[in-house]
Biopython code that builds the backbone (N, CA, C, O; Angstrom):
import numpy as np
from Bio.PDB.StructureBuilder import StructureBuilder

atoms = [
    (1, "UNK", "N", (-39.290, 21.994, 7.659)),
    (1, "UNK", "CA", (-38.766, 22.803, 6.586)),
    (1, "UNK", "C", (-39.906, 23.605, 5.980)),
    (1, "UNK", "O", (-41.049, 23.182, 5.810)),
    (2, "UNK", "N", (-39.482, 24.735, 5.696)),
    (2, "UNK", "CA", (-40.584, 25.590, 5.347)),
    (2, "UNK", "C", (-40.743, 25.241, 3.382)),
    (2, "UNK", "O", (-39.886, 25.144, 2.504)),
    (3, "UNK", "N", (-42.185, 25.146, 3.362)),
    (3, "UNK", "CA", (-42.475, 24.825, 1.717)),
    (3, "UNK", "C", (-42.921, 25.611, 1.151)),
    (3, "UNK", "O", (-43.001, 25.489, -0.071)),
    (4, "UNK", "N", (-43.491, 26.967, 1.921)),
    (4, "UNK", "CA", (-43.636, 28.341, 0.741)),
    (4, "UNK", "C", (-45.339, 28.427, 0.173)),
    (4, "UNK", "O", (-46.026, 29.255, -0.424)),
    (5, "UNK", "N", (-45.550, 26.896, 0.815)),
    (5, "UNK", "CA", (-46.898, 27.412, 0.000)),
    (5, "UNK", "C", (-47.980, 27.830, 1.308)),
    (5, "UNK", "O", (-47.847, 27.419, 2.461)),
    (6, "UNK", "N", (-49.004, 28.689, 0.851)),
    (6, "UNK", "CA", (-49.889, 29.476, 1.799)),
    (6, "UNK", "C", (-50.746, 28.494, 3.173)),
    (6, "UNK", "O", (-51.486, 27.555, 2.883)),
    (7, "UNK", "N", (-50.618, 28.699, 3.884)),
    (7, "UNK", "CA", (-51.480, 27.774, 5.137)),
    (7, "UNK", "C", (-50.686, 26.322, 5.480)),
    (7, "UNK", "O", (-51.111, 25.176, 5.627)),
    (8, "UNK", "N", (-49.167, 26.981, 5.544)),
    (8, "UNK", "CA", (-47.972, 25.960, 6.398)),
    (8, "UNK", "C", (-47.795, 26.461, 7.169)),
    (8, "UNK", "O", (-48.146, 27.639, 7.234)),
    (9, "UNK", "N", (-47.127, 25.816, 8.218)),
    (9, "UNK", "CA", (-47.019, 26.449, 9.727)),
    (9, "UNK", "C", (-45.446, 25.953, 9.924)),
    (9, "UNK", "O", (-45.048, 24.825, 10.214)),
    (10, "UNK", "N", (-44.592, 27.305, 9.643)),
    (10, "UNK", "CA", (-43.355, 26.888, 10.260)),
    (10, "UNK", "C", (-42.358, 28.419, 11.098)),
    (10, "UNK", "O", (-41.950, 29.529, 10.755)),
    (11, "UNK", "N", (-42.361, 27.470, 12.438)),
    (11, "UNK", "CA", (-42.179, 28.926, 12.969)),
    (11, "UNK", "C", (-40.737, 28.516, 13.694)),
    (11, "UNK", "O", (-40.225, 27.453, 13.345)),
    (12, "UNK", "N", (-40.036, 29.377, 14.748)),
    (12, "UNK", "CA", (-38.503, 28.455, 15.151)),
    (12, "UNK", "C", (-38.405, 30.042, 16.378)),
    (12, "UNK", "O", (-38.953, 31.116, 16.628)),
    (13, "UNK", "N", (-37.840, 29.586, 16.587)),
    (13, "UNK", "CA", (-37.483, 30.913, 18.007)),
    (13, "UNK", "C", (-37.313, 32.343, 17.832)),
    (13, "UNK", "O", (-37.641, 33.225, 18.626)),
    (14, "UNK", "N", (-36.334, 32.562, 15.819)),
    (14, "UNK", "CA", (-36.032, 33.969, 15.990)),
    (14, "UNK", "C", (-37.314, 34.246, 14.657)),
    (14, "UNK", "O", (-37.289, 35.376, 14.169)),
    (15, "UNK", "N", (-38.378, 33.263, 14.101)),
    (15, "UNK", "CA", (-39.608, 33.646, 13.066)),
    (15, "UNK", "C", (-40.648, 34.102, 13.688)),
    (15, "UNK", "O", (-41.547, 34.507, 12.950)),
    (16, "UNK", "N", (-40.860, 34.186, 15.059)),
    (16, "UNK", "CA", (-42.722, 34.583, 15.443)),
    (16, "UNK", "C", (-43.010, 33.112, 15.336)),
    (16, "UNK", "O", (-42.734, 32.190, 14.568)),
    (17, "UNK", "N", (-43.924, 33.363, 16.832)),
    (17, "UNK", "CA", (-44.651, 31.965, 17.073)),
    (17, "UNK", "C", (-45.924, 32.552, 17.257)),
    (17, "UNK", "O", (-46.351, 33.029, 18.309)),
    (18, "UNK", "N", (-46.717, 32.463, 15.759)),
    (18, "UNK", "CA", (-47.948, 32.701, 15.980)),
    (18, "UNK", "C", (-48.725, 32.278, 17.371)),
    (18, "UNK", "O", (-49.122, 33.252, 18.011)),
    (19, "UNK", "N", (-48.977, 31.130, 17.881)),
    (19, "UNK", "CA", (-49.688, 30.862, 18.862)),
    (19, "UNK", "C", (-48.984, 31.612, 20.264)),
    (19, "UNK", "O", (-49.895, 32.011, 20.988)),
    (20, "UNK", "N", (-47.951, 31.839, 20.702)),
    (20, "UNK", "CA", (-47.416, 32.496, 21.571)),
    (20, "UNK", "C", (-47.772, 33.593, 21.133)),
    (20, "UNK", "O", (-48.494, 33.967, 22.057)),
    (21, "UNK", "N", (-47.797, 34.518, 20.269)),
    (21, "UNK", "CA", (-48.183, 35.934, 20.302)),
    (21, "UNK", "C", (-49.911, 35.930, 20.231)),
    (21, "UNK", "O", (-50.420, 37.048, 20.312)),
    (22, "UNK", "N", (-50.656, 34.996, 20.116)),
    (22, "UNK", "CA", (-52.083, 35.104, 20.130)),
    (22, "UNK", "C", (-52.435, 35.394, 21.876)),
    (22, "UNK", "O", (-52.783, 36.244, 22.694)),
    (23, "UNK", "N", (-52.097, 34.180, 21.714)),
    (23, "UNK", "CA", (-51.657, 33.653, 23.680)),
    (23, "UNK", "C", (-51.455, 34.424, 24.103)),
    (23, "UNK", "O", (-52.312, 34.622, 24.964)),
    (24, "UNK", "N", (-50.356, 35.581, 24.077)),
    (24, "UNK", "CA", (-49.741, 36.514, 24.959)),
    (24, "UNK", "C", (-51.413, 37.467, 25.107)),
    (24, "UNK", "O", (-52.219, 37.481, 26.037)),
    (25, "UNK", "N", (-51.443, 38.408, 23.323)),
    (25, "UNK", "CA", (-52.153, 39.224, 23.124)),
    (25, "UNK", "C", (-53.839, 38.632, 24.094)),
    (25, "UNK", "O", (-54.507, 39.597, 24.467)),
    (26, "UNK", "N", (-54.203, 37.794, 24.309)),
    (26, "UNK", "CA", (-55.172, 36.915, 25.166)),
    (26, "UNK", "C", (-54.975, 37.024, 26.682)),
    (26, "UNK", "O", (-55.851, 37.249, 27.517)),
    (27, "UNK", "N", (-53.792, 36.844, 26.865)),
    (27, "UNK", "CA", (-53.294, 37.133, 28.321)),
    (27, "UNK", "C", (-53.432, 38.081, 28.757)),
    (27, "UNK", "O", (-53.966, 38.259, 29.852)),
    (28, "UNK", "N", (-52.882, 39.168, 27.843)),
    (28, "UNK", "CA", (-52.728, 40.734, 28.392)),
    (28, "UNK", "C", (-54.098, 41.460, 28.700)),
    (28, "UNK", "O", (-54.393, 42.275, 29.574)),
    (29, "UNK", "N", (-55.054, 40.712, 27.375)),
    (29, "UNK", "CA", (-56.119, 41.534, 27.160)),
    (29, "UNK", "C", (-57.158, 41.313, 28.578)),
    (29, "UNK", "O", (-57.841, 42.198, 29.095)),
    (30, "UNK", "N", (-57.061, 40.006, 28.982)),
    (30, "UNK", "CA", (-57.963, 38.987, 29.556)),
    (30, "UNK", "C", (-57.494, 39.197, 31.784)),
    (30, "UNK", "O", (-58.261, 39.238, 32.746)),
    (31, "UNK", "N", (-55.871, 39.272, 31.699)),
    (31, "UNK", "CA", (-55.220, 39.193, 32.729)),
    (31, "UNK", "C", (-54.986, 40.927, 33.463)),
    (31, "UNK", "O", (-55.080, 41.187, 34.663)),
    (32, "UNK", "N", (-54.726, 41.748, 32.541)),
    (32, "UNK", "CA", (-54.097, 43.286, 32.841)),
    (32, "UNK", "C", (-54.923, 44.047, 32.733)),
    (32, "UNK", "O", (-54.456, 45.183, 32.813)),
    (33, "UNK", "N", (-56.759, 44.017, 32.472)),
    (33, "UNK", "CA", (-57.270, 44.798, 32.212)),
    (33, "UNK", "C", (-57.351, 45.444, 34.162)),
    (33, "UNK", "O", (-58.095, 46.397, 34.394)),
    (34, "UNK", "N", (-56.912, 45.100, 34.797)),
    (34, "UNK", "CA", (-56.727, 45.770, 36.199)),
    (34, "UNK", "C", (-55.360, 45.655, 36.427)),
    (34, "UNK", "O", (-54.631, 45.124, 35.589)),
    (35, "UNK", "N", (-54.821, 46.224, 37.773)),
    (35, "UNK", "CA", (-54.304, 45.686, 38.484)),
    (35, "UNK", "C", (-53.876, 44.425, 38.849)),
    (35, "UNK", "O", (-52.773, 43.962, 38.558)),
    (36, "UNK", "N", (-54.945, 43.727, 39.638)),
    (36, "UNK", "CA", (-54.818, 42.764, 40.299)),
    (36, "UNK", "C", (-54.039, 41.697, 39.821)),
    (36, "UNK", "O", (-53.558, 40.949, 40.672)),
    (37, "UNK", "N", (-53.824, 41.482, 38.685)),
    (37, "UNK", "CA", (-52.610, 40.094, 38.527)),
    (37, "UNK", "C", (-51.409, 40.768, 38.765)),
    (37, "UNK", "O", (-50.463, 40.031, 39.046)),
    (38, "UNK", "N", (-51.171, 42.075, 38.725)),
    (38, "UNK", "CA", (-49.547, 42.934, 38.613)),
    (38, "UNK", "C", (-49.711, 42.793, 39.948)),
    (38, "UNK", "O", (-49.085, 41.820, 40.368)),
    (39, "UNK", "N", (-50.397, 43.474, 40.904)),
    (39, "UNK", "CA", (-49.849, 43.234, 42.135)),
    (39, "UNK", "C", (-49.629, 41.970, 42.599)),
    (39, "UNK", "O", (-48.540, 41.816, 43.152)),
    (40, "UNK", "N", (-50.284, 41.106, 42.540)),
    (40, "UNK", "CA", (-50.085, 39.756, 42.923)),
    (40, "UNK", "C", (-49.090, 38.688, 42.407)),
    (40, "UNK", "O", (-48.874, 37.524, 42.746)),
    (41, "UNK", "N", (-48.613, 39.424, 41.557)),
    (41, "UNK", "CA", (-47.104, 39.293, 41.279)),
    (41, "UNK", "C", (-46.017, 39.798, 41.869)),
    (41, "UNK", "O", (-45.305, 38.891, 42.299)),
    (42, "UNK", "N", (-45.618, 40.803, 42.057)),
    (42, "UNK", "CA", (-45.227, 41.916, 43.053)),
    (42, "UNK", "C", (-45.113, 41.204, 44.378)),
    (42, "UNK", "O", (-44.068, 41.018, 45.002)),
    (43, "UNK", "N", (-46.217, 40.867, 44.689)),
    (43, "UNK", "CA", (-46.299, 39.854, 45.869)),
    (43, "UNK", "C", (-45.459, 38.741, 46.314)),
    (43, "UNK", "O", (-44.648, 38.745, 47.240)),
    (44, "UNK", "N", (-45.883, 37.448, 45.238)),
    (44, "UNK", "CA", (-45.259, 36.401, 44.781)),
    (44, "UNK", "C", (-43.806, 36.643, 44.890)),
    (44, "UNK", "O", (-43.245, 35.886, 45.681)),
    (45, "UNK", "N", (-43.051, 37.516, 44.290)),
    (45, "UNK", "CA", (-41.631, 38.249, 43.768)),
    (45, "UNK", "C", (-41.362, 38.096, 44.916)),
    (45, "UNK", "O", (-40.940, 37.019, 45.336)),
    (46, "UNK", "N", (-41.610, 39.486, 45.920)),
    (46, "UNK", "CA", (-41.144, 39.294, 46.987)),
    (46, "UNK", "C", (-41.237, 38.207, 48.030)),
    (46, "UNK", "O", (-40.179, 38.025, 48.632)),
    (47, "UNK", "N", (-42.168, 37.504, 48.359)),
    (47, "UNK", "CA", (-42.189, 36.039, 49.292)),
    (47, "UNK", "C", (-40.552, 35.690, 48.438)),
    (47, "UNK", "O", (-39.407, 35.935, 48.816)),
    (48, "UNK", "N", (-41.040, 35.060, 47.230)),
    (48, "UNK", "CA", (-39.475, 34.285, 46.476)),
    (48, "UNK", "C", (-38.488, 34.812, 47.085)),
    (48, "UNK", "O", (-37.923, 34.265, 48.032)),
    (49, "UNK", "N", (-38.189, 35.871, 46.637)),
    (49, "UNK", "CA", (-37.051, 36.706, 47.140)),
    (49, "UNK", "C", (-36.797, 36.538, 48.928)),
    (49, "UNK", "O", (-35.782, 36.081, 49.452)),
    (50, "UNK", "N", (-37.782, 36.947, 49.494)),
    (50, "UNK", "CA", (-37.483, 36.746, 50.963)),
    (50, "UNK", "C", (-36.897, 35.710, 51.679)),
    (50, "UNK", "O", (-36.171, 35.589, 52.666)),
    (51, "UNK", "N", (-37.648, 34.748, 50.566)),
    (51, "UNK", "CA", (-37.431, 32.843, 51.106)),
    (51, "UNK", "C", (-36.450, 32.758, 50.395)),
    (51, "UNK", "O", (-35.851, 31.783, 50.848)),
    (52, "UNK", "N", (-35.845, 33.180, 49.501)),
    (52, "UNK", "CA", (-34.474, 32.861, 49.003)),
    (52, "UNK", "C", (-32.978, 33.641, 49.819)),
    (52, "UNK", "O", (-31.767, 33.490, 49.981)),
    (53, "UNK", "N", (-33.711, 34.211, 50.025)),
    (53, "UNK", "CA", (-32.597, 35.388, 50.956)),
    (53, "UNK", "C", (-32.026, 34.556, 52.624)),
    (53, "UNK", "O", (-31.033, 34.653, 53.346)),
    (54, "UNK", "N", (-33.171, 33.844, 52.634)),
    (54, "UNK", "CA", (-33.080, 33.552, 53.682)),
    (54, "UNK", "C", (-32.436, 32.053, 53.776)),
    (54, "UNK", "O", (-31.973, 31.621, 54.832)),
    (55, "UNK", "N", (-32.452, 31.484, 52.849)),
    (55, "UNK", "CA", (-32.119, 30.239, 52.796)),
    (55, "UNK", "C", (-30.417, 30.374, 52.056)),
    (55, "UNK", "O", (-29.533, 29.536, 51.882)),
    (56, "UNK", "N", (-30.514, 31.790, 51.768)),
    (56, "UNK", "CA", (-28.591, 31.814, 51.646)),
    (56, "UNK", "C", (-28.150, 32.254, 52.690)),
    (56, "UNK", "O", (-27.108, 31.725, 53.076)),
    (57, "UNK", "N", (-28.610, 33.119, 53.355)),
    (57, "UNK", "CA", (-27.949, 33.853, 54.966)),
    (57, "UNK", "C", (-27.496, 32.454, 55.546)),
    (57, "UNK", "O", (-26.337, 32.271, 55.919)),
    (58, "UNK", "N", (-28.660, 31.288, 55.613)),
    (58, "UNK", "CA", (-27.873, 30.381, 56.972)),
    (58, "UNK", "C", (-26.464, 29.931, 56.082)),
    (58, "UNK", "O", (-26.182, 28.756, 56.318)),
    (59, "UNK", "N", (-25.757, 30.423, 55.361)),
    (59, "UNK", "CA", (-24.764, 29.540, 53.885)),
    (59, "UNK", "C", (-24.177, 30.531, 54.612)),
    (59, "UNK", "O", (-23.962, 29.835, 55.604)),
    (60, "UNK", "N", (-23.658, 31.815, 54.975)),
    (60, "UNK", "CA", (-22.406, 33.182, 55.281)),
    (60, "UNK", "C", (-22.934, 33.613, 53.596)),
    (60, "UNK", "O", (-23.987, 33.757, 52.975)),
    (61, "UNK", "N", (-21.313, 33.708, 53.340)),
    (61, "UNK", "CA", (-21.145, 34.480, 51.824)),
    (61, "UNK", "C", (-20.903, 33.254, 50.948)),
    (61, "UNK", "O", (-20.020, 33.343, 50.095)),
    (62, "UNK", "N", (-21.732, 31.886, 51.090)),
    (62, "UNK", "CA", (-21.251, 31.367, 49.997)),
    (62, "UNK", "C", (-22.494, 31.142, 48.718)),
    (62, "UNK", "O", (-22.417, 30.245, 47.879)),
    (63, "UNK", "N", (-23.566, 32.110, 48.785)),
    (63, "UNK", "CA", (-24.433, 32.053, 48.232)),
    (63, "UNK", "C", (-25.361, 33.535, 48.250)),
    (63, "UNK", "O", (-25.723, 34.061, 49.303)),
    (64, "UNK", "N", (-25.669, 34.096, 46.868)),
    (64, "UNK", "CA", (-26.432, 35.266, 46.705)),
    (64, "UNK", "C", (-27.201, 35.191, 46.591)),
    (64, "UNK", "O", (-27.462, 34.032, 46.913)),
    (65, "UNK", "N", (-28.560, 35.947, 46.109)),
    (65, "UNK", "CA", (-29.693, 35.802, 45.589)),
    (65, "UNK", "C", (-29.455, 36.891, 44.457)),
    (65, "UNK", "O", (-28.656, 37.782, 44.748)),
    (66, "UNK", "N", (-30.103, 36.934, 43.089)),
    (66, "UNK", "CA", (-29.628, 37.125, 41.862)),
    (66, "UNK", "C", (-31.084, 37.212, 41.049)),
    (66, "UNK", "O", (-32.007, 36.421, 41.242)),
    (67, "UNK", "N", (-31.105, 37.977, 40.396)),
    (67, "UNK", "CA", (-32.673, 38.018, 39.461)),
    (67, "UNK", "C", (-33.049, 38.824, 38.981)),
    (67, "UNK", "O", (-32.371, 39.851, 39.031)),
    (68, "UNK", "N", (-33.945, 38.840, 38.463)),
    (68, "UNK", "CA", (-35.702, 39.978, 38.413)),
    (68, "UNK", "C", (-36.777, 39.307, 37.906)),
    (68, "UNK", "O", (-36.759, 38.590, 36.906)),
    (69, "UNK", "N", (-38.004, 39.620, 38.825)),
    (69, "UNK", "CA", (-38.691, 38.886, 38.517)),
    (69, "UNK", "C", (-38.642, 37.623, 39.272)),
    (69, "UNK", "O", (-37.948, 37.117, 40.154)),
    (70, "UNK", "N", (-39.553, 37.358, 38.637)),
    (70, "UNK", "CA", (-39.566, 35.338, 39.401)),
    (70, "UNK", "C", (-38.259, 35.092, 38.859)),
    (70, "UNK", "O", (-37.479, 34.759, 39.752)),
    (71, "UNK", "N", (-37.706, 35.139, 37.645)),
    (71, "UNK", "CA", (-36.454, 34.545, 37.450)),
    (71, "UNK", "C", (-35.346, 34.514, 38.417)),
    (71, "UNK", "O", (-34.222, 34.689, 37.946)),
    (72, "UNK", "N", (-35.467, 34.309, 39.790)),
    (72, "UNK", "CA", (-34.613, 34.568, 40.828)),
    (72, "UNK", "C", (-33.766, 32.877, 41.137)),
    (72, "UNK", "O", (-34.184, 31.719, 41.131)),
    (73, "UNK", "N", (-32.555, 33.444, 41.359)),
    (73, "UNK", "CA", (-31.680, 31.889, 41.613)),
    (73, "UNK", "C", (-30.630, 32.404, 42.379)),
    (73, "UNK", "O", (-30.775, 33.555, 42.792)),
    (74, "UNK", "N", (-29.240, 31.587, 42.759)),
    (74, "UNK", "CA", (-28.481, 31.662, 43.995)),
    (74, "UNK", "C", (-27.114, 32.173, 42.803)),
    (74, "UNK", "O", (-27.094, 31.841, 41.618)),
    (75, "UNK", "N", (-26.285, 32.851, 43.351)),
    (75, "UNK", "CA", (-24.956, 33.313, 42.883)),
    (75, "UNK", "C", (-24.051, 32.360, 43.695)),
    (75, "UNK", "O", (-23.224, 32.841, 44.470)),
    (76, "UNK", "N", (-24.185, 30.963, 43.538)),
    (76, "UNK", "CA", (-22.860, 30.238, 44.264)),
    (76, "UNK", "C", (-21.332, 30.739, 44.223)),
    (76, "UNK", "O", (-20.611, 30.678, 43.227)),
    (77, "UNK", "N", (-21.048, 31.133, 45.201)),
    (77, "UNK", "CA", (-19.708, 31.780, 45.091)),
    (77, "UNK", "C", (-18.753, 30.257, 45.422)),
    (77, "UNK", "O", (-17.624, 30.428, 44.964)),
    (78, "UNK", "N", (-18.841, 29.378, 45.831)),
    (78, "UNK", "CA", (-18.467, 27.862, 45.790)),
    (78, "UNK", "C", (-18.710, 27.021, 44.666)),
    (78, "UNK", "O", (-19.676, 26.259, 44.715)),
    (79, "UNK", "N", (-17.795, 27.053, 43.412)),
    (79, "UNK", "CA", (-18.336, 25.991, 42.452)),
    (79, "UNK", "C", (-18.380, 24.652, 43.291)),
    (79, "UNK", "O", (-19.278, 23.880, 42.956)),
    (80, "UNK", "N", (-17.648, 24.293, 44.216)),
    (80, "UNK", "CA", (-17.249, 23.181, 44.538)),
    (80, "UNK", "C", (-18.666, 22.794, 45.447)),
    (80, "UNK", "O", (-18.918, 21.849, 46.195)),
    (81, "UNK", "N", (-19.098, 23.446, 45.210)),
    (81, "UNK", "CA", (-20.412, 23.091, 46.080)),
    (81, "UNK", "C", (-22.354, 23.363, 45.418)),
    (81, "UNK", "O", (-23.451, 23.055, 45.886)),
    (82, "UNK", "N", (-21.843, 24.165, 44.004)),
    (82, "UNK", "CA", (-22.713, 24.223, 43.279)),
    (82, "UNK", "C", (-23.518, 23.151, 42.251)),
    (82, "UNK", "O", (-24.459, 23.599, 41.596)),
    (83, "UNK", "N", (-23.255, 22.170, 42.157)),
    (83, "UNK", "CA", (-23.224, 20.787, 41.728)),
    (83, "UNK", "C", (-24.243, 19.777, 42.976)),
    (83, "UNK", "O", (-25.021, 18.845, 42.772)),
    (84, "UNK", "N", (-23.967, 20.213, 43.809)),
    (84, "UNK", "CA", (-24.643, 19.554, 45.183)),
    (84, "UNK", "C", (-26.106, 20.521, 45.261)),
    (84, "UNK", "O", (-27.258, 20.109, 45.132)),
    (85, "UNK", "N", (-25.722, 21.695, 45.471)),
    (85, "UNK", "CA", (-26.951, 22.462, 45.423)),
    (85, "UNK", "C", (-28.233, 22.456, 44.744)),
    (85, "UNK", "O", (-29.349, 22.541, 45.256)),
    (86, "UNK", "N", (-27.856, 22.322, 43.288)),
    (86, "UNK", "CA", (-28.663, 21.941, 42.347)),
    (86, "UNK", "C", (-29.466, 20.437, 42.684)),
    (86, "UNK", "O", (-30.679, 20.320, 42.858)),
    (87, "UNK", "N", (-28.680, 19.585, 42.716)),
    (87, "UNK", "CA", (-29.163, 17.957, 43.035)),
    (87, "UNK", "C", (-30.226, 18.078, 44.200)),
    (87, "UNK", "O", (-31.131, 17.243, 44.219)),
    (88, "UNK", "N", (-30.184, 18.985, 45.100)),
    (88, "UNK", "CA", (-30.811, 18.969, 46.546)),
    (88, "UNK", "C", (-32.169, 20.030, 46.067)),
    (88, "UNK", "O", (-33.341, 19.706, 46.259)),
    (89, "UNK", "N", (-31.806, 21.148, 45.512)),
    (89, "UNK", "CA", (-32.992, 21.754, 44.970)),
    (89, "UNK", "C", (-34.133, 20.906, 43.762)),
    (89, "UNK", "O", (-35.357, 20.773, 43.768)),
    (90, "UNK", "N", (-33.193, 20.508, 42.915)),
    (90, "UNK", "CA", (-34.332, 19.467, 41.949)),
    (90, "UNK", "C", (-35.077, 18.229, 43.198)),
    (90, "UNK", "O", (-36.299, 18.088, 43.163)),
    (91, "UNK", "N", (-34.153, 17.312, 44.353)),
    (91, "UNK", "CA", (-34.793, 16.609, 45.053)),
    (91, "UNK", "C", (-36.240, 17.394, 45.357)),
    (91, "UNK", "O", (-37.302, 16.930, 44.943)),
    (92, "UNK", "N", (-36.158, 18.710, 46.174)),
    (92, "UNK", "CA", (-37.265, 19.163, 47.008)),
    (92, "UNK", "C", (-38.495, 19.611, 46.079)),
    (92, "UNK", "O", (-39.654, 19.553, 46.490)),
    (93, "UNK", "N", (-38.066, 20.178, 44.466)),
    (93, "UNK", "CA", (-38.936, 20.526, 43.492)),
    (93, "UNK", "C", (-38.711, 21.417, 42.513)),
    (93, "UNK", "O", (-39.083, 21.180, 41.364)),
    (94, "UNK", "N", (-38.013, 22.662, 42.878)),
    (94, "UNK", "CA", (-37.663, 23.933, 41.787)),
    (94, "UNK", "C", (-37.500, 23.465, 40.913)),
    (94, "UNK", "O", (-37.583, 22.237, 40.894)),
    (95, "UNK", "N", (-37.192, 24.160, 39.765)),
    (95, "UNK", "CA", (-36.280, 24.176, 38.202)),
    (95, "UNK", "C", (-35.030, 24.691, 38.728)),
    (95, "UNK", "O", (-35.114, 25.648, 39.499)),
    (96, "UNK", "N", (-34.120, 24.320, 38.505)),
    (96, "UNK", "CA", (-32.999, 24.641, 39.092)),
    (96, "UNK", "C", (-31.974, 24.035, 37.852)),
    (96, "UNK", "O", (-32.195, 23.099, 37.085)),
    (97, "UNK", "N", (-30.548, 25.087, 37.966)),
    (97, "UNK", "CA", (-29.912, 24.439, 36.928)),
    (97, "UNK", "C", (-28.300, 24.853, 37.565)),
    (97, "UNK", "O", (-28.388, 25.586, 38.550)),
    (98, "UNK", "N", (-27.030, 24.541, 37.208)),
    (98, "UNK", "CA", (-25.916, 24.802, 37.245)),
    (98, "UNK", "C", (-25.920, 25.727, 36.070)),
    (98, "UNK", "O", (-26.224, 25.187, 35.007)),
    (99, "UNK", "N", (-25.692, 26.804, 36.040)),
    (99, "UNK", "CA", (-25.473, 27.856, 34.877)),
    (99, "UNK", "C", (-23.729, 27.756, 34.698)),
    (99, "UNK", "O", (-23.233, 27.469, 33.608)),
    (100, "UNK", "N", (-23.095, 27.966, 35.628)),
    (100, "UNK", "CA", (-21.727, 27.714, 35.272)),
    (100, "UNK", "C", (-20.722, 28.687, 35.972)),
    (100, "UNK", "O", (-20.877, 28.610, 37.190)),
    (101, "UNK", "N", (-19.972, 29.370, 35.702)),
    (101, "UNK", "CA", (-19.008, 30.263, 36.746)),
    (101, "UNK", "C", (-19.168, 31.796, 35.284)),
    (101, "UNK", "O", (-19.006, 32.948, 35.689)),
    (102, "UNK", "N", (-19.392, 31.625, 34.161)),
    (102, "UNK", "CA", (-19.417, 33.104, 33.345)),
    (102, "UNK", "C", (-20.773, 33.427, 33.810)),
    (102, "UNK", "O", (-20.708, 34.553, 34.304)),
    (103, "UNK", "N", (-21.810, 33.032, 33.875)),
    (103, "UNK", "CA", (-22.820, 33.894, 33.743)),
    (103, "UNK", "C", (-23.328, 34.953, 34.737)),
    (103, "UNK", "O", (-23.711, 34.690, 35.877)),
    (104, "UNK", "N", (-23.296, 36.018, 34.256)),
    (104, "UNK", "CA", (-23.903, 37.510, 34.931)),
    (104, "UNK", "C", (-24.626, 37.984, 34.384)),
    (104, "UNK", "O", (-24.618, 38.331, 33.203)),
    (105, "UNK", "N", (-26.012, 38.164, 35.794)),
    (105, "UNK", "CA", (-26.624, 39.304, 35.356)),
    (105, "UNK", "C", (-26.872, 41.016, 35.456)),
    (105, "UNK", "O", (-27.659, 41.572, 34.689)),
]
sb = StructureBuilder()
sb.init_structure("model")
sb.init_model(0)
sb.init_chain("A")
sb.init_seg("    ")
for serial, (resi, resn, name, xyz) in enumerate(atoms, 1):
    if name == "N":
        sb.init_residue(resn, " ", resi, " ")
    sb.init_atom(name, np.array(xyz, "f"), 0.0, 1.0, " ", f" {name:<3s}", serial, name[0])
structure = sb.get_structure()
């Protein structure tokens, strides 16, 4: 709970998270002064993407690839089989989640 008086620290998702915006401003300054981390992202992106593409083709049409960015995941067009998917992806390692049948991006 925030107490108002000077040199409290209360921050929440939609107040500014001081240390995340230090962090960032550190990142950018420290990481982007070239190229080289943007392309090598770029990079990264695509492998993901490729290896994801490819691991829905052997599925037909019961699985997309969906994203931008690293944020890339599968468009299960099978709920009945999206529940299994997830369980088998957390086994091997990803973050992986069931989002549900509304979500679009």
């Amino acid at each position: 709970m925030a107490s108002g008086k000077p040199g409290t620290v209360h921050t929440g998702t939609f107040r500014g998270n001081n240390l995340a915006l230090i962090s960032a401003t550190a990142a950018i300054n420290t990481y982007w002064r070239s190229e080289t981390l943007s392309e090598h992202v770029h990079r990264v992106v695509d492998c993901m993407r490729c290896r994801l593409e490819a691991m829905a083709s052997k599925h037909g049409n019961n699985f997309a690839v969906r994203g931008r960015g690293m944020a890339l995941g599968f468009d299960c067009k099978m709920p009945e089989i999206a529940s299994g998917a997830v369980r088998k992806a957390f086994e091997k390692g990803p973050l992986s989640n069931d989002a549900g049948p509304l979500i679009k991006s």
